[in-house]
C-alpha positions as CSV (number, residue, x, y, z in Angstrom):
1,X,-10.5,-3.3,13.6
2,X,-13.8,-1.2,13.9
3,X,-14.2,2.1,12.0
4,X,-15.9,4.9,14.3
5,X,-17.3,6.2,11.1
6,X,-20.1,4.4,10.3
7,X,-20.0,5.5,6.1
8,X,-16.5,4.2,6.2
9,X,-17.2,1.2,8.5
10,X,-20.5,-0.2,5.9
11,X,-17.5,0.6,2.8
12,X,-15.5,-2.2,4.9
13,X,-17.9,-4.9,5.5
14,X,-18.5,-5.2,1.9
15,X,-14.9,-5.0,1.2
16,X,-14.8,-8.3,3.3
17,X,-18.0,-9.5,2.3
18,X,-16.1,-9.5,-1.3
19,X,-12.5,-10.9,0.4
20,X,-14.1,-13.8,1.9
21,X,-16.0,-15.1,-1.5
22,X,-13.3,-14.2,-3.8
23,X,-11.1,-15.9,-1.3
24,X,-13.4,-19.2,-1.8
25,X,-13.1,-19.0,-5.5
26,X,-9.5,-18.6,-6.1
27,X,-9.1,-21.9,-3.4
28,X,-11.3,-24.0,-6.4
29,X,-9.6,-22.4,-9.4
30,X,-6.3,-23.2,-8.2
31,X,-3.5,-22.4,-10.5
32,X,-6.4,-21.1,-13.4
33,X,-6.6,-18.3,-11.1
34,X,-3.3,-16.6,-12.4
35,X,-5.0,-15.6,-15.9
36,X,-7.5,-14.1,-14.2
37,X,-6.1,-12.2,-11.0
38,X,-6.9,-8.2,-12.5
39,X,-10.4,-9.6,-11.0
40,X,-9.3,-9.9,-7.6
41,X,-9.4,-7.7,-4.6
42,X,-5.8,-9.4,-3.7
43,X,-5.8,-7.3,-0.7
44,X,-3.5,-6.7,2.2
45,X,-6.1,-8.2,4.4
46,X,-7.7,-7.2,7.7
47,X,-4.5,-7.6,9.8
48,X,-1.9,-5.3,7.6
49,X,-4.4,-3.0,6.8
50,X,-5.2,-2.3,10.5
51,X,-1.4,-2.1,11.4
52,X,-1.3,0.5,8.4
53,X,-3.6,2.3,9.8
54,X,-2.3,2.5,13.6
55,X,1.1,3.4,12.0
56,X,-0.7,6.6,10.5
57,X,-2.4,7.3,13.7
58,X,0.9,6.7,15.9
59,X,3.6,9.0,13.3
60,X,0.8,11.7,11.5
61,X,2.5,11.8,8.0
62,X,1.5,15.0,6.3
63,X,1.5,13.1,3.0
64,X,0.8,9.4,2.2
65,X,1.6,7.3,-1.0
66,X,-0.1,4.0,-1.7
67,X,1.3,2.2,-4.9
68,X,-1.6,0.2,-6.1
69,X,-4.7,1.6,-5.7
70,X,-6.5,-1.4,-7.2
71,X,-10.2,-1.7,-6.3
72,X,-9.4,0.6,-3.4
73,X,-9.4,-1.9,-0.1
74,X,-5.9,-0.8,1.3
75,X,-6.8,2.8,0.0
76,X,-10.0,2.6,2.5
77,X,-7.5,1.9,5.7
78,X,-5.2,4.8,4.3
79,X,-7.9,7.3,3.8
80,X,-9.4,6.8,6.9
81,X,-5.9,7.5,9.0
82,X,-5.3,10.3,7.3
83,X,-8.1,12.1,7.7
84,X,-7.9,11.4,11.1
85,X,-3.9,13.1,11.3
86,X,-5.1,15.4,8.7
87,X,-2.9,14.3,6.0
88,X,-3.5,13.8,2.2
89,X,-3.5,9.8,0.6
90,X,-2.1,10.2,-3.0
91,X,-2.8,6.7,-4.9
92,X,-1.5,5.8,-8.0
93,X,-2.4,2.8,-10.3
94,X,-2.4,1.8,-14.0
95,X,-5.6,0.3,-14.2
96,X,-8.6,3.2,-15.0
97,X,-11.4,0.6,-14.0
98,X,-10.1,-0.6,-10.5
99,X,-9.5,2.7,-9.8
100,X,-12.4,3.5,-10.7
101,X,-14.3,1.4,-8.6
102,X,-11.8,2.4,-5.9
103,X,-13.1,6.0,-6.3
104,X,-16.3,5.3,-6.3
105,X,-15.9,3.2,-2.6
106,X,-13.7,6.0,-1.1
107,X,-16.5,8.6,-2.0
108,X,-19.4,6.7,-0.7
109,X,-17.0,6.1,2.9
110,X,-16.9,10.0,2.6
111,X,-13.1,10.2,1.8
112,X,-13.0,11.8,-1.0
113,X,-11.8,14.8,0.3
114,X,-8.6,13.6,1.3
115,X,-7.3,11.2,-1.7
116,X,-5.7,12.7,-4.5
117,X,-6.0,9.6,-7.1
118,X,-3.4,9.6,-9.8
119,X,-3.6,7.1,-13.1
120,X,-0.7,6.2,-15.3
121,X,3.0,4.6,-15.0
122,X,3.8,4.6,-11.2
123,X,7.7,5.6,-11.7
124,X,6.9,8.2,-13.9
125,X,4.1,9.2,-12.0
126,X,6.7,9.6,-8.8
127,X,9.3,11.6,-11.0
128,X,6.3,14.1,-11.3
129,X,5.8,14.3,-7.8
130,X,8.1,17.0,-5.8
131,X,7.3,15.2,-2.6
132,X,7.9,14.8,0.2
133,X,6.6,11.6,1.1
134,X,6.0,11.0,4.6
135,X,4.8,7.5,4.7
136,X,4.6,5.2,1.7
137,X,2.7,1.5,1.1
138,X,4.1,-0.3,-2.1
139,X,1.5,-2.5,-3.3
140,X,1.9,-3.4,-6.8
141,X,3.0,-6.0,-9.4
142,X,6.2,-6.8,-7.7
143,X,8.2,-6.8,-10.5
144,X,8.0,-2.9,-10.3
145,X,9.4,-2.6,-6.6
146,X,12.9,-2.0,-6.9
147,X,12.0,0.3,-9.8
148,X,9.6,2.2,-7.7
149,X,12.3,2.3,-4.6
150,X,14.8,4.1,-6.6
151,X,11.9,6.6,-7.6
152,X,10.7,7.4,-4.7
153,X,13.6,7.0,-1.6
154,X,15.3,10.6,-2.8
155,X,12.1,11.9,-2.2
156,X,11.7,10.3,1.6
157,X,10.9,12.6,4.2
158,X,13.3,12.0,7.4
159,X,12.1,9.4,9.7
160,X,9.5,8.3,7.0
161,X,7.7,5.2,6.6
162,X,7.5,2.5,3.6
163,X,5.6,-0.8,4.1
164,X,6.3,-3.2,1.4
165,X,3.4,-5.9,0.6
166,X,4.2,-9.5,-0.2
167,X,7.4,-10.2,1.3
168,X,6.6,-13.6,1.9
169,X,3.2,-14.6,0.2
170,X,2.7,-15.7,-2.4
171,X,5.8,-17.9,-3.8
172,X,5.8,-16.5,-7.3
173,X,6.8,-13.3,-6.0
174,X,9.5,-14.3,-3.7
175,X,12.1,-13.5,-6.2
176,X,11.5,-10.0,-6.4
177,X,9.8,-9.6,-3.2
178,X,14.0,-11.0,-2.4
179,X,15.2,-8.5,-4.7
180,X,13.5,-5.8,-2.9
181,X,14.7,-6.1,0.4
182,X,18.2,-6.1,-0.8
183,X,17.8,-3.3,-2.7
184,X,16.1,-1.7,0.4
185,X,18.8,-3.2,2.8
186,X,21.5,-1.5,0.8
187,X,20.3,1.6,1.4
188,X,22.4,3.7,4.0
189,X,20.1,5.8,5.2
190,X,17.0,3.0,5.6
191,X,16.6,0.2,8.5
192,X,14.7,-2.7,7.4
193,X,12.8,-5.5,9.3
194,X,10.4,-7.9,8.0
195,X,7.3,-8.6,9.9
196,X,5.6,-11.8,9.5
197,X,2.1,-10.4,9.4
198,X,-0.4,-10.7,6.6
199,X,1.4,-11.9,3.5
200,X,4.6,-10.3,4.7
201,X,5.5,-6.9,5.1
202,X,8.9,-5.5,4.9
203,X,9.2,-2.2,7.2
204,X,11.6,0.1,6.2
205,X,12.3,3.8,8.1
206,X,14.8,6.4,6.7
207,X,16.5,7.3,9.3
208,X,19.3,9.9,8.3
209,X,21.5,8.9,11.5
210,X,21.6,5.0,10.7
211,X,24.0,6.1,8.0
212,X,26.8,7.3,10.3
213,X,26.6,4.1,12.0
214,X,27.4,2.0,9.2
């Protein structure tokens, strides 16, 4: 996709400047690349991250969670929808130095305004949250998902959105990435579908009515 705004737009092609070489190294460091991955972008990629961003435009959440700020190249997609819809992007990671860096981007898009960047433990960081959350992008070690779910689905708006990253890439998180989307499956009030886009997203909508039809 093209960003109108051409601050946020010159942010982007650096992010995928940095995509495509890091891309090229982690194809000749092979498995070696696991030890080192905190070094990586390890993005949703052009393709999610524009679909993200459409799904912002198309429902106008009032509030936005992203779960993994990392160096901030989902955050950029986020950021940029919901200034458009006038909502608020709160993103929460445990690392201080991607997120960091992913400040540092989002201010010099001119985003700053509308991201509210939280550090620490992501569940507790949801407990302390009242919500609601309108619209929510889980994006971090996978491991955490189901944890994260159970935080953060009592505090669902109705008819709100979660996108869930690496449903189907890479193989070493199929077993939670599995684990998730029973978990999220179970749920009464949630339909689920997963779209084979990017690395795999399952889309999830809590929809109050589904539960009657069950």
């Amino acid at each position: 996709m093209r960003f109108s705004d051409p601050a946020v737009a010159a942010v982007h092609a650096d992010y995928e400047r940095r995509r495509t070489e890091e891309m090229a190294r982690q194809a000749a460091m092979g498995g070696a690349m696991l030890a080192r991955r905190d070094e990586f972008l390890l993005p949703v990629g052009p393709e999610v991250g524009a679909f993200l961003h459409s799904l912002i435009l198309a429902r106008r959440p009032a509030r936005i969670l992203e779960l993994g700020t990392s160096y901030g190249y989902s955050t950029l997609f986020l950021a940029d929808a919901a200034r458009q819809v006038g909502g608020i992007l709160i993103t929460m990671d445990l690392a201080d130095y991607k997120q960091a860096e992913a400040r540092t981007q989002i201010e010099r898009a001119g985003l700053g305004g509308v991201v509210d960047f939280r550090l620490g433990d992501a569940v507790a960081l949801i407990d302390a949250d009242p919500g609601p959350f309108d619209f929510v992008l889980l994006d971090i070690w996978k491991d955490l998902y189901v944890l994260c779910l159970e935080a953060f689905h009592p505090k669902l708006s109705d008819e709100a959105i979660v996108a869930a990253d690496n449903m189907i890439e890479p193989d070493i998180a199929r077993p939670d990435a599995r684990a998730y989307r029973a978990a999220v499956r179970a749920l009464s009030d949630m339909q689920s579908a997963l779209l084979p886009i990017g690395s795999g997203i399952e889309l999830s909508v809590k929809w109050r009515a589904a539960s009657s039809k069950l």
